[in-house]
N, C-alpha and C positions, 0 to 999 in steps of 0.2 A: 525490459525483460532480458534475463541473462537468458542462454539457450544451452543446454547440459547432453544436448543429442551426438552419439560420435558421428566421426564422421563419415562411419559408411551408412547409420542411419539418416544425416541428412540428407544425404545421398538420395535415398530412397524415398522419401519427404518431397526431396526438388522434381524426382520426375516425375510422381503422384501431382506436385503441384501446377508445373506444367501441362499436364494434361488438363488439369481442371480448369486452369486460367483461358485456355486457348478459347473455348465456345463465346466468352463474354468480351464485352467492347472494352471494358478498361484498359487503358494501358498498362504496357508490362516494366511498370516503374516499382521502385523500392515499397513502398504504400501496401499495394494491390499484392505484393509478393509475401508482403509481413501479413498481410489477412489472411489469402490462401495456407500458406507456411503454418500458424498457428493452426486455423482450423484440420490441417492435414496431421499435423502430429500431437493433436488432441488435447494441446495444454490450454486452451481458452476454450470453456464450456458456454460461457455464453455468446461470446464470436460466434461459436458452430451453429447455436441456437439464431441468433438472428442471423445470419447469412443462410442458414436453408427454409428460413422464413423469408428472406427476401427473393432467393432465388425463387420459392414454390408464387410467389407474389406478381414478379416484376418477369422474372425468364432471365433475359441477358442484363448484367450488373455493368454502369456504363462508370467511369470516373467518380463522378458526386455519390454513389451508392456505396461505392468502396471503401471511399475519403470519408463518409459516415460512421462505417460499420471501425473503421480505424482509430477513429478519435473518440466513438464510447465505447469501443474494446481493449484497444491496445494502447494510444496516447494514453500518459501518466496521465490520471482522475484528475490528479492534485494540482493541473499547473494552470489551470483555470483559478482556480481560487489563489493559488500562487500570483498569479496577475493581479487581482482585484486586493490581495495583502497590499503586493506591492503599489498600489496606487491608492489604495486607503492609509498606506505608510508616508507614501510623500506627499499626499493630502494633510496628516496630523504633525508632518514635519513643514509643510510651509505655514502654517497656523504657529507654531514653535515662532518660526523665523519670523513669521510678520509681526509677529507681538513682541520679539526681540526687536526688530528694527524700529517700529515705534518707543518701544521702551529709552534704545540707544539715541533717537531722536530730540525725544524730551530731557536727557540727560546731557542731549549734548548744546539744545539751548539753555541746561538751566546753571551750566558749566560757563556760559558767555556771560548770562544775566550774571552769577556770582562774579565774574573778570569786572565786570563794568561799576558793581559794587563796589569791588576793592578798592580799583582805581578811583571809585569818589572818595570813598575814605581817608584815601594818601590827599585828597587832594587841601593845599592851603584851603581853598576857600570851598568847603562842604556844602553846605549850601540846604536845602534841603534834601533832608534823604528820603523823605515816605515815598515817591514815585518808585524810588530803587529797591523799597521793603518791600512793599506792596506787590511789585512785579515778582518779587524774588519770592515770595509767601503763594502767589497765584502757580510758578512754575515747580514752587517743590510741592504744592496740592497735586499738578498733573502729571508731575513725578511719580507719586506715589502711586495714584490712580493706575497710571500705567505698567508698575510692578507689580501691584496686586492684578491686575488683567494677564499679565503676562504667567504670573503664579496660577493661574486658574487655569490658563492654556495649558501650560506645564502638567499639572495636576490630568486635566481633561485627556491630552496625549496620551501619558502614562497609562492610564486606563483601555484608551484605543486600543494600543499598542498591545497591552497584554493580553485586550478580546482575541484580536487577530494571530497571536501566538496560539493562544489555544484552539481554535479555528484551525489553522493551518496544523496542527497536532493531531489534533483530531481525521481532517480528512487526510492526512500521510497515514494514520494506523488503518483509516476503512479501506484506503488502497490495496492493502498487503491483506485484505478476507475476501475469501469468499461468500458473496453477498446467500447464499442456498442455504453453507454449511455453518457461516462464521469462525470456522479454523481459515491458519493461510490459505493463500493464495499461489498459486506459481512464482510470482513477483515473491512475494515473503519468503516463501520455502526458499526459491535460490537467496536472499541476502538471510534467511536465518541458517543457510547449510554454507554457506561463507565464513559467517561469522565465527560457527562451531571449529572448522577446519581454522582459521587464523587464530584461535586459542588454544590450539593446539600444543602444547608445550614438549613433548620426548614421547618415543615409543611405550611408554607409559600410560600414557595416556587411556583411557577405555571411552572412546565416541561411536555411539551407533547408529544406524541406520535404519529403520525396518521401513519396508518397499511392500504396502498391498493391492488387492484388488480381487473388484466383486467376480465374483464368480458367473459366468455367461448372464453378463449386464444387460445385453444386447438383446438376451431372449427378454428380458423381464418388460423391455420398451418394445418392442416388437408385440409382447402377448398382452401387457396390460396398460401398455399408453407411458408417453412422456408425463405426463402427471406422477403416474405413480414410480417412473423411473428417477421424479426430483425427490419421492419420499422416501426411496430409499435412501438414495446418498443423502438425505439428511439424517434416516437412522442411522449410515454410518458414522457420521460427524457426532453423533448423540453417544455414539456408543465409545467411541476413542477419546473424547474427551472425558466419560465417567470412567474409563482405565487407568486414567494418567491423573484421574486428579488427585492434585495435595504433591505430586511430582515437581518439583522447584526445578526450571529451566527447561523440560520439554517443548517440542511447539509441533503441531500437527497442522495438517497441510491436507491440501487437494493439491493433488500434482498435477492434476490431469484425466476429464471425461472421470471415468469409474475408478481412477487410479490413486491412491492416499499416501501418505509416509508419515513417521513420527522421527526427529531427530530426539537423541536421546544422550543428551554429552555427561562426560564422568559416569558413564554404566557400563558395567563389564558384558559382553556378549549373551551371556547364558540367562542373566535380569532382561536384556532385551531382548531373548528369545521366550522368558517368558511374559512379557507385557506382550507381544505377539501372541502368544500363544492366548491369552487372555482377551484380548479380541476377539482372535477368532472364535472362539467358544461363547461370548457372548452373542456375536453377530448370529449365531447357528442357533440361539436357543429365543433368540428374535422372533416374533410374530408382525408383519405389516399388516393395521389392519383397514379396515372402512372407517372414514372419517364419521360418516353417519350411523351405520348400523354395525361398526364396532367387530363388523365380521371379518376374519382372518382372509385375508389375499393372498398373498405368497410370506417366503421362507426364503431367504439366502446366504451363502457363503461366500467366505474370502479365501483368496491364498497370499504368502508372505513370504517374502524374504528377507535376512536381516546379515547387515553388513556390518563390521568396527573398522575403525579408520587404521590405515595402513601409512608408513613412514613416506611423506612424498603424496599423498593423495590427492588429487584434485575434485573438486565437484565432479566432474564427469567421470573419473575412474570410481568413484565408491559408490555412486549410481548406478554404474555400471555393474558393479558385483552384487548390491543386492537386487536390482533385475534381474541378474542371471541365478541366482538364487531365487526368487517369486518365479522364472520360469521353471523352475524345478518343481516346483509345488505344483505348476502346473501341470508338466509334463506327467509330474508323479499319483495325479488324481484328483487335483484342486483339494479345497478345503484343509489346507496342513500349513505348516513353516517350515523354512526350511533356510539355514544357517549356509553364508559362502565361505 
């Protein structure tokens, strides 16, 4: 997980987290600080979910609860099966080798038998040969045997080899979504707002940013349940991705609890204020309704701000600007855009 917080917000992150850490037994190790740490600055939604499930559960979080909550929230998904590649890899590569070494085996008695041939050959008095045919016609039969076994291993490998490729493809792309939304993840979003910033090429450039978020989230889980605070953020994901589709190179993202972004590279600001702007208006004419009886629940809004990359940018300074631009939409009434 890259972390994109300046540093006077982590600041403020550490001594939230400190306080939270102190009532429980765990120790105050690296671990237990990267739990806390996330769930305090909001970018691991499901961390926050099962850690105040375990809290409302267990009370005080001892060592092995933290060590838990760490390795299926924050430990990379991927390196467990990264393990089990690599040992179904040097599994399908000693198979390789052993059928090579028998291979080189048979070829290296049937290299003697042929020596011992010659030398009868040369010899004045030949004498009879069929012992020395016979042997020689027995060892290039298990010759062969053994190359076509080895061909089959080869062939077999091959195959392994490429399950496990796409296997491991596979779970490195479900790592970077979020499993709610299916756009990125925190994880993606920082290596896909990397990615955008290091192709970068001159102030020429036009790369943007837009930074949203739901509009008093917190009422909506407060009045109508965590349930219906997941179908929201899945409306939103439903709805930013019917904005941008057919857009070659966007990637949209959960940044964080109710908080979204869309990178938007080679767009000039005023196209990504209005793909902004186009959310939001979608999101506002949104109905959430009853899964059952289809009846309207709530109504919500966004606000937004939208950044372009500046000469020198770092993930954290262009973050930075379109936050303080979404704080403006805030400050300014919620439900608008508003450009840094």
């Amino acid at each position: 997980m890259n972390y994109s917080e300046s540093k006077e917000k982590s600041a403020e992150i550490l001594r939230a987290v400190i306080g939270l850490m102190a009532p429980h037994d765990a120790s105050f190790n690296p671990v237990t600080f990267a739990v806390w740490y996330e769930h305090v600055a909001g970018i691991n939604p499901g961390l926050s979910d099962a850690l105040n499930d375990a809290v409302t559960r267990h009370g005080r979080l001892g060592n092995d609860a933290v060590r838990k909550l760490f390795d299926a929230h924050i430990a990379p998904p991927e390196h467990q099966v990264m393990n089990r590649v690599a040992e179904n890899f040097h599994k399908a590569m000693a198979g390789m080798v052993d059928s090579a070494t028998r291979t080189g085996n048979d070829a290296g008695r049937f290299g003697e038998q042929l020596s011992r041939l010659a030398l009868a050959l040369e010899s004045p008095d030949t004498g009879d040969l069929s012992p020395h045919i016979d042997e020689a016609r027995e060892n290039a039969s298990e010759m062969r045997q053994s190359a076509q076994a080895l061909e089959r291993q080869v062939a077999q490998s091959r195959t392994e080899i490429a399950a496990l490729q796409v296997e491991l493809g596979r779970v490195r792309q479900e790592a970077l979504l979020c499993p709610l939304t299916r756009v990125l993840n925190r994880r993606g979003f920082d290596l896909s707002l990397q990615a955008m910033l290091d192709g970068a090429r001159g102030v020429d450039d036009s790369h943007c940013l837009v930074m949203l978020d739901i509009d008093h989230f917190k009422r909506v889980n407060d009045t109508h349940g965590h349930v219906m605070g997941d179908r929201v953020i899945q409306a939103m994901g439903e709805v930013m991705r019917a904005c941008v589709a057919g857009q070659s190179g966007t990637s949209l993202a959960r940044y964080g609890g109710e908080e979204f972004a869309v990178l938007l590279p080679d767009t000039p600001i005023h196209v990504a204020k209005d793909v902004a702007e186009n959310i939001r208006q979608r999101v506002k004419a949104l109905k959430v309704r009853h899964r059952k009886t289809q009846e309207v629940v709530l109504t919500f809004t966004v606000s937004a701000g939208v950044a372009t990359i500046s000469h020198g940018d770092r993930p954290d300074t262009l973050v930075a600007r379109a936050d303080s631009a979404l704080y403006q939409s805030k400050q300014n009434g919620r439900d608008r855009v508003t450009c840094a």
